[in-house]
C-alpha positions in Angstrom: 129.5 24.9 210.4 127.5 26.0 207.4 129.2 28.1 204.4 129.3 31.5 205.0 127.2 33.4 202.6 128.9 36.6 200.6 128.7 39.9 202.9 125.9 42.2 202.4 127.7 45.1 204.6 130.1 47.4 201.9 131.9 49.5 204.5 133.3 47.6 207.3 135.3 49.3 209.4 138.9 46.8 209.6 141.4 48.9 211.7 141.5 50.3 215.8 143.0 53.2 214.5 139.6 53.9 212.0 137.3 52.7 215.0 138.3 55.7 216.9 138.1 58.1 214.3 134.5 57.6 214.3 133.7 56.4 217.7 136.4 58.3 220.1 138.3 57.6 222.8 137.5 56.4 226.4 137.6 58.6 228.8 140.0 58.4 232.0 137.1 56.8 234.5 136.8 54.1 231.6 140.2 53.5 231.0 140.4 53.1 235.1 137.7 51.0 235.9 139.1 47.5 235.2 140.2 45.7 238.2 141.8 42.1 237.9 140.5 40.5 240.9 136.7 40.2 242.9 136.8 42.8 245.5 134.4 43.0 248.3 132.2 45.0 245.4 132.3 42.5 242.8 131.6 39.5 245.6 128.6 41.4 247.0 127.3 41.4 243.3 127.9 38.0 242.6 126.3 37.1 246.0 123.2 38.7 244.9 123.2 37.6 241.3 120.5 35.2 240.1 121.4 35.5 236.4 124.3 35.4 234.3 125.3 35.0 230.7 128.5 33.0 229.8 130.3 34.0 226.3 133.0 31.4 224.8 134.5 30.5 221.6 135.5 27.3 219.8 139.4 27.0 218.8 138.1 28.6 215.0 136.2 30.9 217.5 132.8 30.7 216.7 130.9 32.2 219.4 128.5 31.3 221.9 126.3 33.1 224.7 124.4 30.8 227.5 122.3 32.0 230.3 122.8 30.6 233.5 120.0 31.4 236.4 119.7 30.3 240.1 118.8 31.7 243.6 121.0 34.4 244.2 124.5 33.8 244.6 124.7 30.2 242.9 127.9 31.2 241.6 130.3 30.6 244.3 133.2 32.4 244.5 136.3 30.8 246.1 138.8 33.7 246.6 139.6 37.1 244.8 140.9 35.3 241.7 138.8 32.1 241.7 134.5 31.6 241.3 132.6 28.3 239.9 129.6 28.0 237.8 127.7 25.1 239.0 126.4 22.9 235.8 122.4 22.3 236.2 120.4 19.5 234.3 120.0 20.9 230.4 119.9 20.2 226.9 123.0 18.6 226.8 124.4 20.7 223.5 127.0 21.7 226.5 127.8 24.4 224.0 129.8 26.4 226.6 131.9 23.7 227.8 132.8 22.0 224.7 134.1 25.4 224.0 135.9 26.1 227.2 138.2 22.3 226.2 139.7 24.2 223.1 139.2 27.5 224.0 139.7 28.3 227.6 139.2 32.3 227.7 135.6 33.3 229.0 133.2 36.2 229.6 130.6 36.7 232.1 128.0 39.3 232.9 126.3 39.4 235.8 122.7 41.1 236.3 120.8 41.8 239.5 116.7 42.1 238.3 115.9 46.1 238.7 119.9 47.0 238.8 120.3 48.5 235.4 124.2 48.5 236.2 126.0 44.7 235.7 129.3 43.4 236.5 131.4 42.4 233.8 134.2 39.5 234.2 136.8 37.9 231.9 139.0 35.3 232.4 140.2 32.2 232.1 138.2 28.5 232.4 137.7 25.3 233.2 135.6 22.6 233.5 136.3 20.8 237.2 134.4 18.1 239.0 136.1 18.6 242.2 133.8 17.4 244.9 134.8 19.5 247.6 133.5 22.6 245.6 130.4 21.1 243.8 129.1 19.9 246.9 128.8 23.3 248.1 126.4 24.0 245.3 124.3 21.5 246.1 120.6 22.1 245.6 117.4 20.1 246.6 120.4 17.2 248.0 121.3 17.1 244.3 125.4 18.1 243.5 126.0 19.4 240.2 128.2 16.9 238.4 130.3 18.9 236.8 131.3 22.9 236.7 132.9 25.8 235.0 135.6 27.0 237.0 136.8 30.6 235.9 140.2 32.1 237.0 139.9 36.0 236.9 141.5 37.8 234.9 139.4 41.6 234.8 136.4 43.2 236.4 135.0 45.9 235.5 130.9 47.4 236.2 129.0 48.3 232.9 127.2 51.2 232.8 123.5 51.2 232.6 123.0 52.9 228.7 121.6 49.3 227.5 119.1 48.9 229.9 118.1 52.3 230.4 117.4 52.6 226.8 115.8 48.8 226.3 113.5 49.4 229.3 114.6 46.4 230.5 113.4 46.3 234.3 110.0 48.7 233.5 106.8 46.3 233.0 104.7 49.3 231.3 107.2 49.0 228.2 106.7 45.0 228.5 105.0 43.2 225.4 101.6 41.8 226.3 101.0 38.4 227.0 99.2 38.4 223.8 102.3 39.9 221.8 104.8 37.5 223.0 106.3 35.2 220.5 105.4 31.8 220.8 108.4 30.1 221.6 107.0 26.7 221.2 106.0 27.2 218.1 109.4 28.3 216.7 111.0 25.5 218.0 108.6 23.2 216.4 109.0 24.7 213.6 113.0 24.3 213.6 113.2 21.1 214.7 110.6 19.9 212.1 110.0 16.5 214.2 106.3 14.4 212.9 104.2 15.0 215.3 105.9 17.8 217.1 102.9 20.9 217.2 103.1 23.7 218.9 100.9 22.5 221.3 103.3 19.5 221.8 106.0 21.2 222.0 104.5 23.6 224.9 103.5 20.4 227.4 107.2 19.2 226.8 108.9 22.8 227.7 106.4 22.4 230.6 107.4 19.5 231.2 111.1 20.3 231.9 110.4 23.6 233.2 108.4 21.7 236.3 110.1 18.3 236.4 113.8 18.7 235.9 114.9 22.1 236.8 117.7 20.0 239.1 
């Protein structure tokens, strides 16, 4: 990891206790809501979920937040305490598994497109090539090699304050085509490659995006 440079924020808030003071306290539905296994609630969400981000941490936790995305209800959940993440073809950085070998505690949140609500889960992980499971995951005849197995540990819906406010699901607040950021373009500029262009780098995201999605 790079050095970390000196801190440009001067008051940082360093106790609970002062976090509070300024920000209150929960209130009884909050403090309620967790649940630490997948009800029939949280297995009709994940059975309608095509999109999920996973959150994990190194062993000198330094952080990391994926997206995973399928047909609804890739994620397949096993029992009340038990789901699996099937692995799809990538970049290979497997950033969240490296993680989950030192590191096994994960987070998960779960969003349905047009549901501004999301289902959040924690718990514990690990990666698992047992064939029985993966083969149930199987898509186009092709079973994921590998997948992140999570043991639950809470539940818990999140309220809909972020995407209620980010006009997530409402097109009229959408960017233009026109205002988008070029994404090919910023990674051809990180990666800094001779002969990588924008243009380059746009017929190779195409590329993967139509020719190795499995």
């Amino acid at each position: 990891m790079t050095q970390e440079k000196q801190n440009v924020f001067r008051e940082v808030v360093s106790t609970e206790a002062e976090l509070r003071e300024w920000m209150g306290e929960s209130s009884e539905v909050v403090k309620r809501k967790v649940i630490t296994h997948l009800d029939e609630h949280c297995m009709q969400y994940i059975a309608k979920a095509p999109f999920l981000i996973v959150a994990t941490a190194d062993r000198d936790g330094y952080c990391d937040a994926s997206p995973r995305g399928d047909a609804p209800g890739f994620v397949h959940v096993i029992d009340e305490h038990h789901l699996v993440i099937p692995e799809r073809p990538g970049n290979r950085r497997m950033d969240s598994m490296r993680n989950i070998l030192t590191n096994p505690q994960i987070g998960l949140i779960f969003i349905i497109p047009g549901l501004e609500e999301t289902l959040r889960i924690n718990g514990r992980a690990f990666v698992i090539r047992d064939a029985d499971i993966l083969e149930k995951m199987a898509v186009q005849g092709k079973v994921p090699a590998i997948g992140i197995g999570v043991r639950v540990q809470e539940c818990f819906v999140h309220c809909a304050k972020a995407f209620k406010r980010s006009g997530l699901w409402t097109p009229e607040k959408w960017l233009a085509k026109e205002e988008l950021p070029s994404m090919a373009k910023a990674l051809a500029d990180h990666v800094k490659m001779p002969g990588m262009t924008e243009e380059e780098m746009a017929r190779s995201l195409e590329e993967a995006y139509t020719k190795r999605l499995y």
